[in-house]
C-alpha angles and dihedrals in degrees: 000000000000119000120244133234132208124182104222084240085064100035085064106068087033105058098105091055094076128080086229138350110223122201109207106194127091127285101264092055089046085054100054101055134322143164116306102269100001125143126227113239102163123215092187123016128226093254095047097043084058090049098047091043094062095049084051087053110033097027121018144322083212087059095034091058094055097044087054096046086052088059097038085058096050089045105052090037083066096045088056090053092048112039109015116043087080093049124120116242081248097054100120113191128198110219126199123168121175100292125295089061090233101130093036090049089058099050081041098052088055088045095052101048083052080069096240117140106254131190124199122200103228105234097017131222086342090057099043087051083054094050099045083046091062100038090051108083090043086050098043080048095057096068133084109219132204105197113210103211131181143134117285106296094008076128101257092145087046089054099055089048084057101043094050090046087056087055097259116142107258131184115189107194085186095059102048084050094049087231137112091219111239129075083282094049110093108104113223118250097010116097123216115248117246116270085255090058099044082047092048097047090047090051089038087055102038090049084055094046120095111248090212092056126064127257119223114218139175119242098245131164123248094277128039094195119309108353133051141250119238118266093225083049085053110043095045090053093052090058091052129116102250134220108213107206108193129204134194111243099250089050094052089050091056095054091047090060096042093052097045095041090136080065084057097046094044106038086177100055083041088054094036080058095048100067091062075072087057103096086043099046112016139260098256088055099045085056096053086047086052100046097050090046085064098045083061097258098124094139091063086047089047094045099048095052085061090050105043107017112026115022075062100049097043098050095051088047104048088045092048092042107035132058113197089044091112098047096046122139109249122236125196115198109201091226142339094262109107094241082063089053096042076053092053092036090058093049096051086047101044084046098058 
């Protein structure tokens, strides 16, 4: 058989025509960032790839190049044990490794003289970035957005929930960062992804989304943690007409609460969390803050964040940033509870 070839251009609108995709580079690569639902079947691992990488370097590429074909050899060899043995005559992978092909070719080259039907991406993992890259702002521009805005617990996450689980089109951005998107909002135990990934999964989620039906979004910063969100995402959402969902204070408290609970079961993490507030607010009051966390008096710190950090950020920000702010539709939760928010859901929804 006659290997197949794919441009990344063309690898992007045809990832759901093939039985698996498989990333052939090693698991630190496949971490960072990878094709949207491939599988990691090394041809080389981390540890071996170093190894083989200082021979290349302080002996010789002639010995390196044996040393690695040694390894490619045991490891698909493996993958063969493991994953294909139970495969149909029809299963037709897509294969990728970082750029030159080498490592994908290998694993291809078995495949094919199985006899079953193989694809390569020409240029590999680096291509297919490019290409992303360069689909992203058309494809951010496609959508029509409807950007739920509110102060800090006001319940926009809730909303979404509610509003995915109602069958609208959602994209949280602070789910797909693994961040709750303010200096609090790290969740303990749970990394970020790279920049790559979140770009990846934003990509991954718009291209799945229906142009002629809204998209519901949060109205985040440009960046939610660590990494960024795309111009093109940025710019289009803060053109975008806005909902405004408002909370009484002690509601908002509540939520808050609810929602950092691991803060109220670990007074030091939350305390550790509160100096990154001390430039903005002042060391005297972080202290206080701090104090009164560990008397047990976390709702009048919590409260008082709302009231004096971040009620007054927010608002200069969403008036400065996005245009249709003052002119938002109002929407009034009955509570913070998410029945409160699948109600309100269900009448956005039923209301267009």
């Amino acid at each position: 058989m006659t290997l197949l070839r794919i441009c990344a251009d063309d690898a992007l609108g045809q990832l759901g025509h093939f039985s698996d995709i498989i990333d052939a580079r090693s698991e630190g690569e496949y971490a960072e960032d990878h094709l949207p639902g491939a599988v990691n079947w090394p041809s080389l691992h981390d540890d071996e790839r170093k190894i083989v990488g200082t021979q290349y370097k302080q002996i010789s590429q002639f010995e390196a190049k044996k040393l690695g074909a040694a390894l490619v050899a045991k490891n698909i060899a493996k993958h063969i044990q493991r994953h294909v043995l139970d495969k149909p005559k029809d299963w037709q992978p897509l294969l990728y490794c970082w750029r030159g092909g080498k490592r994908s070719g290998s694993l291809a080259l078995v495949l094919d003289q199985i006899g079953f039907r193989v694809t390569l991406v020409d240029g590999g993992y680096k291509a297919f970035r490019a290409a992303l890259l360069a689909d992203l702002p058309q494809l951010a521009a496609s959508h029509q957005y409807r950007v739920i805005c509110g102060p800090t617990g006001s319940g926009k996450t809730r909303l979404l929930q509610a509003l995915r689980a109602q069958g609208a089109q959602v994209l949280d951005l602070e789910a797909l960062a693994n961040h709750r998107s303010s200096v609090l909002g790290m969740i303990p135990g749970v990394a970020q992804p790279s920049q790559k990934a979140f770009d990846s999964r934003i990509w991954s989620a718009l291209r799945g989304f229906d142009a002629m039906r809204p998209v519901y979004i949060e109205s985040e910063s440009k960046k939610v943690g660590n990494v960024a969100v795309p111009e093109s995402l940025i710019a289009a959402m803060r053109a975008s007409p806005c909902l405004n969902v408002q909370l009484a204070e002690d509601e908002r408290v509540a939520l808050l609460l609810e929602d950092y609970d691991f803060f109220v079961r670990d007074i030091e993490f939350f305390c550790e969390r509160l100096v990154a507030l001390t430039e903005a607010r002042g060391k005297a009051t972080v202290q206080d803050w701090q104090a009164r966390a560990r008397g047990g008096d976390v709702a009048s710190v919590v409260r008082e964040l709302l009231i004096k950090h971040y009620d007054p950020v927010y608002l200069q920000s969403m008036r400065r940033n996005f245009t249709q702010y003052d002119t938002a539709r109002q929407l009034l939760p009955q509570d913070h509870s998410q029945p409160a928010m699948t109600a309100l859901a269900r009448t956005l929804l039923a209301q267009g």
